[in-house]
C-alpha positions in Angstrom: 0.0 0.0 0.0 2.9 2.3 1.2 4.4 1.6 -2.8 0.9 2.8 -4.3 1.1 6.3 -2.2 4.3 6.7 -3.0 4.0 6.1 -6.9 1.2 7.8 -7.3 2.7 11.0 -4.8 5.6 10.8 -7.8 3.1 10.8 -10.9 1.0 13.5 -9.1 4.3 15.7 -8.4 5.6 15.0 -12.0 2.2 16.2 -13.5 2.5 18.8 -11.5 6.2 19.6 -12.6 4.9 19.4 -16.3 2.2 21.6 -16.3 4.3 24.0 -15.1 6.8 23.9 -17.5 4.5 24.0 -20.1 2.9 27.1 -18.2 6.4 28.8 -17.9 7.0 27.8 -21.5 3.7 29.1 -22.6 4.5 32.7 -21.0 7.9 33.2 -22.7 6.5 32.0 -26.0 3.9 34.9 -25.3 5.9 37.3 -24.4 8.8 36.8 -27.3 5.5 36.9 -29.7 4.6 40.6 -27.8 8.1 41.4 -28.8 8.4 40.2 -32.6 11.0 38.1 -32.1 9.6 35.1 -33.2 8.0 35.9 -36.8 10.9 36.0 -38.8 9.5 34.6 -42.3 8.3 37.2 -44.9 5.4 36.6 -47.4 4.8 39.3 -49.6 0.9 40.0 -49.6 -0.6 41.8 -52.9 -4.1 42.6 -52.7 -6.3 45.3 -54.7 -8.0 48.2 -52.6 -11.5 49.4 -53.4 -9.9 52.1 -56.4 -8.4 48.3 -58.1 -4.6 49.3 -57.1 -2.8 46.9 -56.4 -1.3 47.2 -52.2 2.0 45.4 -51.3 2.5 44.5 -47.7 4.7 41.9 -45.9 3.4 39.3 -43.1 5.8 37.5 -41.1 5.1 34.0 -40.1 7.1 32.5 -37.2 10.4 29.9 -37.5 9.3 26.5 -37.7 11.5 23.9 -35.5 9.7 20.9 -35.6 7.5 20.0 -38.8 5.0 17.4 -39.1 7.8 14.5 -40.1 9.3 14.9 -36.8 8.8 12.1 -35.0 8.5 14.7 -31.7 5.3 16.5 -33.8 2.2 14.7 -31.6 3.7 16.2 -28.7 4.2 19.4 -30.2 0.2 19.0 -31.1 -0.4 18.1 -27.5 1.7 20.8 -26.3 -0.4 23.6 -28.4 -4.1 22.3 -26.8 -2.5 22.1 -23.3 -1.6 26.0 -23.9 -4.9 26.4 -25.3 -6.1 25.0 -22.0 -4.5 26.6 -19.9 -5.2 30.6 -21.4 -8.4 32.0 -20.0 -8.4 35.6 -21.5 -10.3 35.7 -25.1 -8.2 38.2 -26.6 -4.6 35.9 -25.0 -6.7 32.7 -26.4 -7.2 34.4 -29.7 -3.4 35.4 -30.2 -2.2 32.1 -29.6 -4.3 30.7 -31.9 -3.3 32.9 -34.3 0.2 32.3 -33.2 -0.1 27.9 -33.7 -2.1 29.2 -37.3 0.7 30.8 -38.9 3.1 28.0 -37.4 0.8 25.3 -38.7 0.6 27.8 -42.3 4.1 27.5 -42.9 4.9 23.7 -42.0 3.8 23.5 -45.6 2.0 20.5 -44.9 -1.6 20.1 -46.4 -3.4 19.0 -42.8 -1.4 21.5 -41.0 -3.0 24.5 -43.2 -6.8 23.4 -43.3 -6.4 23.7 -39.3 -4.6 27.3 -39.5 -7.2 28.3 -41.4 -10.0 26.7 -39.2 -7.7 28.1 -35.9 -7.8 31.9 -37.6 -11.6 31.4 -38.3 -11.8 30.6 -34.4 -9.1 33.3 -33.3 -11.5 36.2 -35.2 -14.8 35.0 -32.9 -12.4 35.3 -29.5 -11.6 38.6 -29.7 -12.5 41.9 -31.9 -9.5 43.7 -30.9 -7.4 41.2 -32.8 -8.8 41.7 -36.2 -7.0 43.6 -38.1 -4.3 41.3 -37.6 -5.9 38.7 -38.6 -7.2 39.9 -41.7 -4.0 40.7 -42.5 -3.4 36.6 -41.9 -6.3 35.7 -43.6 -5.0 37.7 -46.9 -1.3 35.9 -46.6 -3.0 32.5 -45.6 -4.9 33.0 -49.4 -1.6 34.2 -51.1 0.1 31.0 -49.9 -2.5 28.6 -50.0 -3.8 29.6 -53.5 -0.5 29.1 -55.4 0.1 25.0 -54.2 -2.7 22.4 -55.2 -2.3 20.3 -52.4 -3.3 23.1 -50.4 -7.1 23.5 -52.5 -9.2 22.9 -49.0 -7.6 25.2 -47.3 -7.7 28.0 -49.9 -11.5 27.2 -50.2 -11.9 27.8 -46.5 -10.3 31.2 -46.6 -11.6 32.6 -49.5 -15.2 32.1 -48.1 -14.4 33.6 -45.0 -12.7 36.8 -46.4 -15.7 36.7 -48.7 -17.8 36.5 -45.6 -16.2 39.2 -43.8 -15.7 41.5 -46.9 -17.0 44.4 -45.0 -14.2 44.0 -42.6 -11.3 42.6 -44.5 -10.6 45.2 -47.0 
């Protein structure tokens, strides 16, 4: 019996031990993302205004480090939904999911962008304030997904919602 207590005291205090981690992981992650020091790929972004000129602008994406062939990838996945978990604010919940959407955009990985667009669709409900920067997503997320095949779902997805929220995404 004593062997029980004792094993599970040790699961208990290395659960413990891991959500914390993650936690303090989760607030560095947030605060290098306040910072722009993780978005460090450019994608050029051409769209039209309402007069039919053409607007350049550049969106950064964030460095990838582990990419869907990693054999360390499900726990990257896990990782993301435990931080997902664990933020209560709307407007925090909404960043980070735009934050895992632009990592999951630029794996280059079929699966990976039908859920960055699904996550971005999600991040624009959480939180109004966050908008504009995610339109600005949304019209990189159709730049990059409209030029691969493999990525046809996933362009379909964002072109209805920009069509959807034309009023808003200009």
């Amino acid at each position: 019996m004593k062997k029980i207590i004792i094993g599970l005291a040790i699961i208990l205090a290395g659960g413990i031990l891991f959500v914390s981690i993650i936690r303090a992981n989760l607030e560095t992650v947030m605060l290098e993302e306040k910072e722009d020091r993780i978005r460090v790929m450019p994608v050029d972004i051409t769209t039209k205004n309402d007069n039919g000129e053409m607007i350049k602008a550049v969106y950064y994406l964030p460095k990838i480090k582990i990419y869907p062939s990693n054999i360390l990838y499900p726990i990257k996945i896990w990782r993301d939904n435990l931080w997902l978990a664990l933020v209560r604010d709307p407007c925090e919940k909404s960043k980070l999911l735009m934050l895992i959407a632009d990592k999951q955009i630029a794996e280059e990985d079929q699966i990976s962008a039908d859920e960055a667009v699904d996550k971005l669709i999600e991040a624009w409900d959480l939180c109004p304030n966050n908008r504009t920067q995610i339109s600005s997503a949304a019209k990189a997320y159709r730049q990059i997904t409209g030029k691969v095949r493999k990525y046809f779902s996933a362009n379909e997805k964002i072109e209805k919602f920009i069509e959807e929220k034309k009023e808003i995404i200009n």
